[in-house]
Every structure is written in C-alpha cells, then in structure tokens.
N, C-alpha and C positions, 0 to 999 in steps of 0.2 A: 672417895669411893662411895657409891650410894651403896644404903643399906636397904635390902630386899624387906626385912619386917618393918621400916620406917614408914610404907607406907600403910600399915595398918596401923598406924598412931597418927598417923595425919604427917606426922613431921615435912617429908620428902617426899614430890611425886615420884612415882612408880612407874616408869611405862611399860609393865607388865600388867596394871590394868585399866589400860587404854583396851577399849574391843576392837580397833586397828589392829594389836600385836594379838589379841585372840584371834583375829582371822588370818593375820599372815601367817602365825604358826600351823591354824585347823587347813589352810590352804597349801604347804607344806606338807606336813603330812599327808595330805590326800593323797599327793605323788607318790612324794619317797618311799612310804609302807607295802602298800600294794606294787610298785615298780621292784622297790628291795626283796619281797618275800618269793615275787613271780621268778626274779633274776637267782634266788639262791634256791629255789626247784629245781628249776633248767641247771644250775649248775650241780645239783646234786644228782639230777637224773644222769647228767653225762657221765659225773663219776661212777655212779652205781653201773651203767652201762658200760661202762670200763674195766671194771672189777668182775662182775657178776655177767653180762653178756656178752662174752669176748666172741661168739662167732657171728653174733649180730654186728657186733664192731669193725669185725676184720671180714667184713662185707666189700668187696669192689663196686666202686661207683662208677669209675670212668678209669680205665687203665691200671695203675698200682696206687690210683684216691681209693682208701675206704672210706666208712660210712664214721670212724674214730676221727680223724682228719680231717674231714667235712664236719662234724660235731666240733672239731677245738678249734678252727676256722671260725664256725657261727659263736661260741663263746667271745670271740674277738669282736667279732660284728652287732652284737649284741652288748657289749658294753659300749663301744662306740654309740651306736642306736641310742641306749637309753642316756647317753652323757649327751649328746643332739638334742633328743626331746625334754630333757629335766632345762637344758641352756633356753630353750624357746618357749616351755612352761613357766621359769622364772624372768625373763624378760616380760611375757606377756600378762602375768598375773601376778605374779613375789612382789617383782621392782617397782609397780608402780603404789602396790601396798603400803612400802618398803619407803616408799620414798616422803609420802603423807606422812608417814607417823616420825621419820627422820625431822619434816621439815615441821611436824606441831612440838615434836622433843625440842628443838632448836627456840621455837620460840615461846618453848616456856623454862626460864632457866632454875636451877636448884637449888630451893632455900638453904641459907645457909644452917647448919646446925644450932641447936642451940647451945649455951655454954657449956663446958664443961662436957660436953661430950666431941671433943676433936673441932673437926672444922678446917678454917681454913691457917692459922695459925701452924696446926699441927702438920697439916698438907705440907706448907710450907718449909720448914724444920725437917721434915722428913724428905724432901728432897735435893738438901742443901748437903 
C-alpha cells in the first residue's frame, strides 16, 4: 500500500503531487459543486413548495396535471440531464486527464521500501 506521507520524505512517488491529478480533481470539481449545490435548491425549492405552497402546487396544468406533478416529473428529468451532461463532461475532459497521469503512474513503478519498514516481504506474508 503506498503511503500518502511518504512522499514527503522522498521515499514513494505520490501521484497526488503530480499537477495532472491537481487538475483532474480542480476539473472535477468545477462540475460536480455547482451542478450538486444547483440540483439540491431545485430540490429543496420543490420540497418547500410542497410543504408551504400547496395552492400553488395543486394548480392544473393540463387536465388533473398539476403544477406538484409537473415539478416531480422535472426532478426526474433533471437528474437524468445532469447524469448525461457530468457522462459527456468526463469523457470530454476527466478521461483524457485521467488517462495521462494513469499511463505516466504506469510507467513510473514504486520504490520498494526501505527495510524495516514492510515492503514487499510483508506484502507477501500478508496475503498468503
């Protein structure tokens, strides 16, 4: 298992600080934050809406659709939506991040420990 403070002793590369994985993650979150925080307003406005403005909700739309109905519908639509757009987000921008720092991790492999502190010995041992 690498260890996360190893690489501030030199021991173990870290590809936590590659700035590849600092911008797959700042590139990551760009999305998810603002999609997450947009998606749980709209879902809190519908609740409060439902709670607190029930003759606004139990409004006709079209025949016995109200305007509560048409709101839990677009809840449904809108998770879809944002699971579409975060797929075509990480395809277009994540993966190929995602894929460089995969294939520079591949071809830099992991010093072995030094003694006395595990390694591959104990690796070994522990899964026998």
């Amino acid at each position: 298992m690498i260890d996360p403070a190893a690489s501030s002793r030199g021991d173990t590369p870290w590809i936590g600080d590659d700035p590849r994985f600092t911008e797959l993650r700042a590139a990551y979150r760009r999305f998810v934050f603002p999609v997450t925080a947009a998606f749980l307003l709209w879902f809190l406005a519908y609740v409060l809406c439902s709670a607190y403005a029930r003759d606004f909700m139990a409004t006709k739309v079209v025949g016995s659709v109200n305007v509560a109905l048409v709101f839990g519908l677009l809840q449904f639509a809108s998770t879809f939506g944002i699971a579409l757009a975060y797929g075509r987000f990480a395809a277009r921008r994540l993966d190929p991040l995602a894929a460089a720092l995969r294939s520079a991790a591949a071809s830099h492999p992991i010093a072995p420990a030094p003694a006395g502190r595990g390694g591959d010995q104990e690796l070994t041992e522990n899964q026998a």
